[in-house]
N, C-alpha and C positions, 0 to 999 in steps of 0.2 A: 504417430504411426503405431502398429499392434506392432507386441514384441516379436513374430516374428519376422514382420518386415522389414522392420525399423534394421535390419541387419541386413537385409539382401536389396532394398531399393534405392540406397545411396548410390548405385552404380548407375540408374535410369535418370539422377537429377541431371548430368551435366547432359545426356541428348533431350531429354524435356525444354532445359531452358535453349537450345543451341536457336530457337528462333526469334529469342527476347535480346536484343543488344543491349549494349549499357547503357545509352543513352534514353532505351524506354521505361528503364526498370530504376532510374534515377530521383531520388529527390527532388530536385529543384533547388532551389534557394530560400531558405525559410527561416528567418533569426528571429528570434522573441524575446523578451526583456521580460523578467518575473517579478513581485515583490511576495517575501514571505506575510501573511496573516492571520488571525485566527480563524478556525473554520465557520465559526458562527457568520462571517461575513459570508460565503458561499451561500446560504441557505441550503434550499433542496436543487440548485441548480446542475450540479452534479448528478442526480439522485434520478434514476428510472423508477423506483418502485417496486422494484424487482424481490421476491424472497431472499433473504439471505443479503442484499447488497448493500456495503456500507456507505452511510451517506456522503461521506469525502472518505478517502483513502482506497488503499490496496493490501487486499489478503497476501503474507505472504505462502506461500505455495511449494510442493516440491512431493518428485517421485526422487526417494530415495531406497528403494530396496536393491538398487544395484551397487552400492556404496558399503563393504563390509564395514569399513571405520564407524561407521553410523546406524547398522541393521543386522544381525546375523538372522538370516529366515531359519535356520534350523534349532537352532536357542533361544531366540528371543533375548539375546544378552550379547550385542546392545540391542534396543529396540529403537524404531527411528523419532518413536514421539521422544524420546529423552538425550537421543546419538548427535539428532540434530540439531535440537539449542545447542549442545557439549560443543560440536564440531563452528560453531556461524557464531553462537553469542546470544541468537534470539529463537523464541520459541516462534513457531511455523503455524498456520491457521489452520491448513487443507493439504494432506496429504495423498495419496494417487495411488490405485491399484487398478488390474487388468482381470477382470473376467470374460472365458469364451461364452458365449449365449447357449445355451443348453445344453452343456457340460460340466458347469461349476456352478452351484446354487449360492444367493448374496451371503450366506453366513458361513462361508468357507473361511470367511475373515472376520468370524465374529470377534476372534480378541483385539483384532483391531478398530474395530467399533467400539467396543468395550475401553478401550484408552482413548481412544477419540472423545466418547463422552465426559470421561477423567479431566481430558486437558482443555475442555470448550472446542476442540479443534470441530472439522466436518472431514468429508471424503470426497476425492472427484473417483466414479466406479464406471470404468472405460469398458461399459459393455459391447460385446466384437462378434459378429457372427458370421464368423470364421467358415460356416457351412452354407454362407451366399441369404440373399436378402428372403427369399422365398421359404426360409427354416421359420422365420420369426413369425408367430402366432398367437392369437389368442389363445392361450393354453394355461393348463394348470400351471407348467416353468413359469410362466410369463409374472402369472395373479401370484404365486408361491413369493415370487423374489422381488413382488412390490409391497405384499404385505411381510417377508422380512425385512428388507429394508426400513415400511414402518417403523416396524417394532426396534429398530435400531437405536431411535430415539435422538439420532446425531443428525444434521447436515447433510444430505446426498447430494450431490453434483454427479446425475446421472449422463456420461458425455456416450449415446449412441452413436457406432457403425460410425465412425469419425473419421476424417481424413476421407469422405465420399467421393473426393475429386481425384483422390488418386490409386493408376490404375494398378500399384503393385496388393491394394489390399482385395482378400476374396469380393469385396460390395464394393469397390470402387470402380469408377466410370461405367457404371450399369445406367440401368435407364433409369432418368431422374423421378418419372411420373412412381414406379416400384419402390425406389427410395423414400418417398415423401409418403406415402402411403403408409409405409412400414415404420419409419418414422411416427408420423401422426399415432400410428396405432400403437403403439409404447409410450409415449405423450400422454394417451386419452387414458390407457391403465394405472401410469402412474400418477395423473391427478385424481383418478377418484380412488386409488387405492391408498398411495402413501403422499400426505400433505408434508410430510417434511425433505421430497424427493425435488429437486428442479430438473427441467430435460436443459439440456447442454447442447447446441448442435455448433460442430467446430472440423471446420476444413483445413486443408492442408493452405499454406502460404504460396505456394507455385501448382501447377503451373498458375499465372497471371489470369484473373478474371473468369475464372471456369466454375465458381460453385455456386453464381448468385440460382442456375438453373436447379439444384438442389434444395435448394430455403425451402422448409415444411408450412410454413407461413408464421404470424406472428403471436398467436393462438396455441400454436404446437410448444414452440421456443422462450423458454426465460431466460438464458444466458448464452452469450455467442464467444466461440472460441476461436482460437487461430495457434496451426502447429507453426511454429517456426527456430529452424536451426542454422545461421547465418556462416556459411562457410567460407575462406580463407584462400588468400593464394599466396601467401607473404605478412609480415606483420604489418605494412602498411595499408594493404589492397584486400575488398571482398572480391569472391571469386565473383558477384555479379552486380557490382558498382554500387551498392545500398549496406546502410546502416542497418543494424537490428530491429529498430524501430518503424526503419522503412516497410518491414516485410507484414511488418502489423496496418498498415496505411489504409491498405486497399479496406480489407471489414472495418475495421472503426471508422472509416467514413461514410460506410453504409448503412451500417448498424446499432453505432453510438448513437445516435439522436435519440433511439428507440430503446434499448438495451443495455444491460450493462454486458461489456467485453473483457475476455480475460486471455492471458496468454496459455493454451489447454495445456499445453509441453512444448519446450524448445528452451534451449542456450548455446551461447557459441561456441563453437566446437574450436578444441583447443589445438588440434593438428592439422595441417594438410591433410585433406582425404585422400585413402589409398596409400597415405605414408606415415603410417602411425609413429615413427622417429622421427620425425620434420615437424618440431614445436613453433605454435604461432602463440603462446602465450603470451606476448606483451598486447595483441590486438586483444585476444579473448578475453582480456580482463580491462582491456579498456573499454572495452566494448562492453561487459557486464555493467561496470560502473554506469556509464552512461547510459544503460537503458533503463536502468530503475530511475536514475534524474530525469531523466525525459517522458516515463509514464507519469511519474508526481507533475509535472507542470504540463508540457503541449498534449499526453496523452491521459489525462486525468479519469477520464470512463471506462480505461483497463483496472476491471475491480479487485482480479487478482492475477499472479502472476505463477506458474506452475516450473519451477526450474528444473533441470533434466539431469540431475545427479545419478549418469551412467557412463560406462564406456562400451562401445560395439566390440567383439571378438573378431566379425567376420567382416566381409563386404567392403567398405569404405574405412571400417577400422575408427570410427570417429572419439574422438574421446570428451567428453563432458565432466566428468567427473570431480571432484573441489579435494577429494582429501588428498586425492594424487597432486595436487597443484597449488603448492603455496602460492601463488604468485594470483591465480585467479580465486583464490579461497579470501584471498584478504583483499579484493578487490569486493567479491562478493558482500564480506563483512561489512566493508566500508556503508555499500550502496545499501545494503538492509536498514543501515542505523537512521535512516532518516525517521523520524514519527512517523508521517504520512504512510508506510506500512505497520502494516497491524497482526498482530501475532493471535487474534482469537476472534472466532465468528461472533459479530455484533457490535464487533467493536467499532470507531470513529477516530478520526483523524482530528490531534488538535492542530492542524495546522493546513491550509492551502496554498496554492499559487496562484496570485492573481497576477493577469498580464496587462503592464502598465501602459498599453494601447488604448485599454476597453476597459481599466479600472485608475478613479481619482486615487492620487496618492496623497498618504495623511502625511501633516507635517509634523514627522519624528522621525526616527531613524529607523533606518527601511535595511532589510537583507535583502540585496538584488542578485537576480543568476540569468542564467540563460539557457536558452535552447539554440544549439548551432546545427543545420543541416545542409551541408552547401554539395551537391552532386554526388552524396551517397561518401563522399571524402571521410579518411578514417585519421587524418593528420590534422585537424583541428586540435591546437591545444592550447591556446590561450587567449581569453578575452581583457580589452583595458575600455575600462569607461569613462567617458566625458557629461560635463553637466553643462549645458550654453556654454559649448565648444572647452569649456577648462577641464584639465586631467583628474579625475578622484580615484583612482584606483584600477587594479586590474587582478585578475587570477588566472592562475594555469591552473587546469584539470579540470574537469564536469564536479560540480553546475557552474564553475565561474564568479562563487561568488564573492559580493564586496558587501560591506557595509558602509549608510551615507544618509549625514544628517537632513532631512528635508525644512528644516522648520524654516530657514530662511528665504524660504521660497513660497512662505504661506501664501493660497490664492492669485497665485501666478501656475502662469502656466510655462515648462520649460521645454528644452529638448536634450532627452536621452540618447548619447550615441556610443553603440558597441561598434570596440575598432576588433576582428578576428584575426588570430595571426594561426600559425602551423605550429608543429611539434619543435622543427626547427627555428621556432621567430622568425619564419619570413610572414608581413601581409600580406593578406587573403582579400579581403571587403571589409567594411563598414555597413551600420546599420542604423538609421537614425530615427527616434521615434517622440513624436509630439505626445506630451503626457498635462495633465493636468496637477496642481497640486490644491488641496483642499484650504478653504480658508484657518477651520480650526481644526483640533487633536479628533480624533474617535469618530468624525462622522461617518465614518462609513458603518461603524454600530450602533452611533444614538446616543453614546452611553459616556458619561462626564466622571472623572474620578480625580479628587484633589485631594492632596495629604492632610491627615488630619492632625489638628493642631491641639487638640483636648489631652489634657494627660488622662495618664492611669493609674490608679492605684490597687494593689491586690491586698485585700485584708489590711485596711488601712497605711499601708506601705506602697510608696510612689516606684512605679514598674515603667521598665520601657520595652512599650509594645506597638510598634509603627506600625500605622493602619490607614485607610484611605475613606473619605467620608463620599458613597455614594446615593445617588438619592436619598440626602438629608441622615442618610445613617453610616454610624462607623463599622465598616468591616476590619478583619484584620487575620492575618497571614494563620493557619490552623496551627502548624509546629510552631510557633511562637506562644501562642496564648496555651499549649502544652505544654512547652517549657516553663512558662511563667507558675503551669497549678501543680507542676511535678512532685513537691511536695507538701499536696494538702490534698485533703479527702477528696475533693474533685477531680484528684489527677487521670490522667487518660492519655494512651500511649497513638503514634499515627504513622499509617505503613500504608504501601499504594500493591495493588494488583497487578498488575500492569496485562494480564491475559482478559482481566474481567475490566481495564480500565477503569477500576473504582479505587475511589480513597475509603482505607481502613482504621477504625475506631477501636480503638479496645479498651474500655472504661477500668478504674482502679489497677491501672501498672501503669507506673512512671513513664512519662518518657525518656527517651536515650536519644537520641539525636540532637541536634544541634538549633541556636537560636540564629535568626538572618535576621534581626532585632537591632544589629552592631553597624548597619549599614545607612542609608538616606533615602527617601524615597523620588523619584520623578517627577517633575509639576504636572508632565501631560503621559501619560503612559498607557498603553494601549488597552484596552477594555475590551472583554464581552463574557456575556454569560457564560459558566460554567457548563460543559458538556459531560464531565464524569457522575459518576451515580458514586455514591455516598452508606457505608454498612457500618453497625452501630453492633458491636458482640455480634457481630456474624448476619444480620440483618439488616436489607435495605431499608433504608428513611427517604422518604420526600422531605423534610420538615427542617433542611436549612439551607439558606440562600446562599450561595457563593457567583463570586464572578471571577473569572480570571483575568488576572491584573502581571502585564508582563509574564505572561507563563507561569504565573502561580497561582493558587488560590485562596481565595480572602472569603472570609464565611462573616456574616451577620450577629456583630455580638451577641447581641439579645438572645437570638435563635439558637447560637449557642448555648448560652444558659439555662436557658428553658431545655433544651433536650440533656445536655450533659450534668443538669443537677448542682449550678453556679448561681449566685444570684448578681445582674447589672442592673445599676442605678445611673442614671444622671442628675449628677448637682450642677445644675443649669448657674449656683448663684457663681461656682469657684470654675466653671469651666471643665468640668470632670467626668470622668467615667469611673466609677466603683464598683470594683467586683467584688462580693466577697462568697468565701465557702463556709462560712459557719452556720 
């Protein structure tokens, strides 16, 4: 919603929906079984192609200038690019601001472009024209604030005239043919003016089924949004029988295939509306939880998610807000820490959900979760799982999960059954699912990794540096083979990015961290190509091979030595690998 509706139209949602019962507006029944893997198995199947979209995970997201703890707009001290790692733990990809259309030019907010370019981050720019559909023109405004945005040089997530389906905003429930026009015609500006702008077009969540008549078509649109702010009637009960998730259903069914989808604004609102002292926070933070589990695995084409860190003054009084609310603050936290969001545009997800219906399971040991949706029910809380009917485990709280060895089930085929129970431990249903399991470790990558049995020596002195030999060469863990040269002329220190997802090199300083040297390695451990990019004193390298082996990465001796200024030998007659730095 534009700010100033987003205040006064909370009072229209409960006669809007009064002709949707709960039984239309319900989930169904829908339970899925996950296995955590690496995302290289996904390929591009996740992937629209889309500018800006990453190819497995989700940006995370957030307006927060309503949140003093995190933003002071009149200081800049906090500011939210720094307020909100402070406040969450993680740094945020895409932050959100509101301009009215021919009133406020794009560089009203140049210092927050100006940080944005700082942190990697992008911008979603809720342009609003506030003065009805018929202001919008090709005009000098129009070309002025595509060529600054340009020059911005960050990420635009341009979301126009938003919320078209509803009728509290000035361009809402207008005639669709006016909108789409208007639309297209800020589309057609912004692609030939600014190639770093995406158009965004993102409806409201209710009323049910009203905005497919709005689509500008698929030519106009690179990213599809959806507002959605799930409200409460009690901590057990939505006010309109659906999950958070649920309210996303309707577009990502229609538009995923084609699309990448993201949540444009919306979180669960922590009070009864209309009574701003009536807390539902034990729902609202469960219900946080679970929506970011549930985008990671059933809704994986939501590429980012925009959280609504505000509270309303007036109208419905709704509260959003995280620093006011311990309780859904660390719920929040919780749901961020998964990998699968991502803190900087470009970046990639090490990690997918594959659903063990539609995907072979390797036999190793699998992190399993789930997806529960049973009639919009908000007392789901705990899953127990069985393997050909015997018990192996169960979890309370989203995603559910367990960890369980598969290997003895290589090349059989088994059945996975999820028993659901309530908050209270009473049963709910079962779910039973025929899965396959694979004859040997990794095929689902290709890729063969066996511990290598060759010793080491560093400078004539026998070192122990566990490594794995893949296609016919020994790799071996990077902080280990740093720890091993820490004192000698080749030493090189190793530190991770984590906004730029790359591993960091910095030649002639010791390293200070610790050797995982002390430990044993897997006979069958999961494998796939490395996804991180790789900087040498400050500079990206293509020029060593690494794969990730268990979540780590193993880089190509040789390839090593060659670029970091080591020399390896093999003494094929003794079995050996010899490094030396002299």
């Amino acid at each position: 919603m534009n700010r100033i509706t987003k205040l006064l139209s909370a009072s229209l949602i409960g006669i809007v929906m009064l002709g949707a019962t709960s039984s239309a507006l319900a989930s169904g029944t829908d339970i899925r079984v996950y296995m955590e893997r690496p995302s290289a198995e996904a390929g591009n199947k996740l992937y629209r192609g889309a500018k800006y979209e990453p190819v497995v995970g989700s940006y995370l997201a957030m307006f927060a200038e309503g949140d003093e703890a995190v933003h002071n707009a009149w200081t800049g001290n906090p500011f939210y690019f720094d307020g909100v790692p402070a406040l969450t733990g993680r740094a945020h990809a895409l932050y959100m601001v509101y301009i009215p259309y021919g009133k406020m030019e794009f560089n009203h907010y140049a210092s927050h472009y100006k940080k944005a370019k700082e942190t990697s981050a992008g911008m979603q720019i809720c342009l609003e024209p506030l003065d009805g559909l018929e202001s919008v023109k090709d005009g000098e405004y129009l070309r002025k604030f595509a060529r600054q945005a340009r020059d911005s040089g960050i990420p635009v997530f341009l979301r126009f005239a938003n919320e078209m389906n509803d009728g509290s905003n000035p361009w809402g429930n207008k005639d669709p043919n006016l909108y789409k026009e208007k639309f297209r015609l800020v589309a057609k500006i912004m692609h030939e003016e600014a190639p770093n702008v995406v158009m965004c077009w993102a409806p409201n969540d209710w009323p049910k089924n009203s905005s497919d008549k709005y689509y500008p078509g698929d030519d106009a649109v690179d990213w599809v949004g959806i507002s959605a702010y799930p409200p409460y009637v009690s901590n057990t009960k939505s006010k309109h029988s659906m999950k958070f998730t649920d309210r996303t259903k309707e577009i990502y069914d229609k538009y995923s295939s084609r699309k990448p989808v993201f949540l444009s604004e919306g979180a669960p609102i922590q009070n009864i509306e209309f009574q701003d002292s009536t807390s539902v926070s034990y729902v609202a933070a469960k219900e946080t939880k679970e929506f970011y589990d549930e985008v990671a695995r059933r809704y994986p084409g939501i590429k980012a998610v925009f959280y609504w860190n505000n509270d309303e003054t007036h109208g419905a009084k709704r509260q959003c807000k995280l620093s006011d609310n311990p309780t859904v603050l660390s719920a929040y936290k919780q749901a961020i820490s998964s990998p699968f969001f991502l803190s900087a545009v470009g970046q990639k997800s090490p990690v997918y959900f594959a659903d063990v219906q539609w995907n072979a399971v390797s036999p190793e040991k699998q992190k399993l979760s789930a997806f529960v949706a049973i009639d919009g029910r908000l007392d789901i809380g705990r899953v127990a799982y069985k393997i050909n009917g015997r018990y192996v485990g169960e979890k309370t709280g989203s995603p559910y999960e367990i960890s369980y060895d598969f290997s003895q089930f290589a090349g059989q085929s088994v059945e996975i059954q999820a028993d659901i129970y309530t908050t209270s431990n009473a049963y709910v249903t079962s779910k039973k699912i025929a899965a396959k399991v694979q004859k040997g470790p990794n095929l689902s990558s290709g890729i063969k990794a066996t511990p290598s049995v060759h010793a080491v020596t560093l400078n004539g002195k026998t070192v122990k540096i566990l490594g794995y030999s893949i296609n016919g060469h020994n790799y071996y863990m990077l902080r280990d083979v740093a720890d091993a040269l820490k004192n000698t002329g080749a030493k090189f220190d190793v530190g991770y990015d984590q906004k730029k997802n790359e591993v960091v090199i910095e030649r002639g300083v010791s390293y200070s961290g610790g050797n995982d040297s002390k430990g044993s390695l897997e006979d069958n451990p999961r494998v796939s190509k490395s996804t991180q990019s790789v900087s040498i004193d400050g500079s990206k390298t293509d020029k060593l091979d690494a794969y990730l082996v268990n979540q780590n990465n193993y880089f190509k001796l040789v390839d090593l030595g060659k670029t970091l200024a080591f020399n390896v030998e093999w003494d094929g007659e003794n079995k050996t690998v010899r490094i030396s730095t002299n």
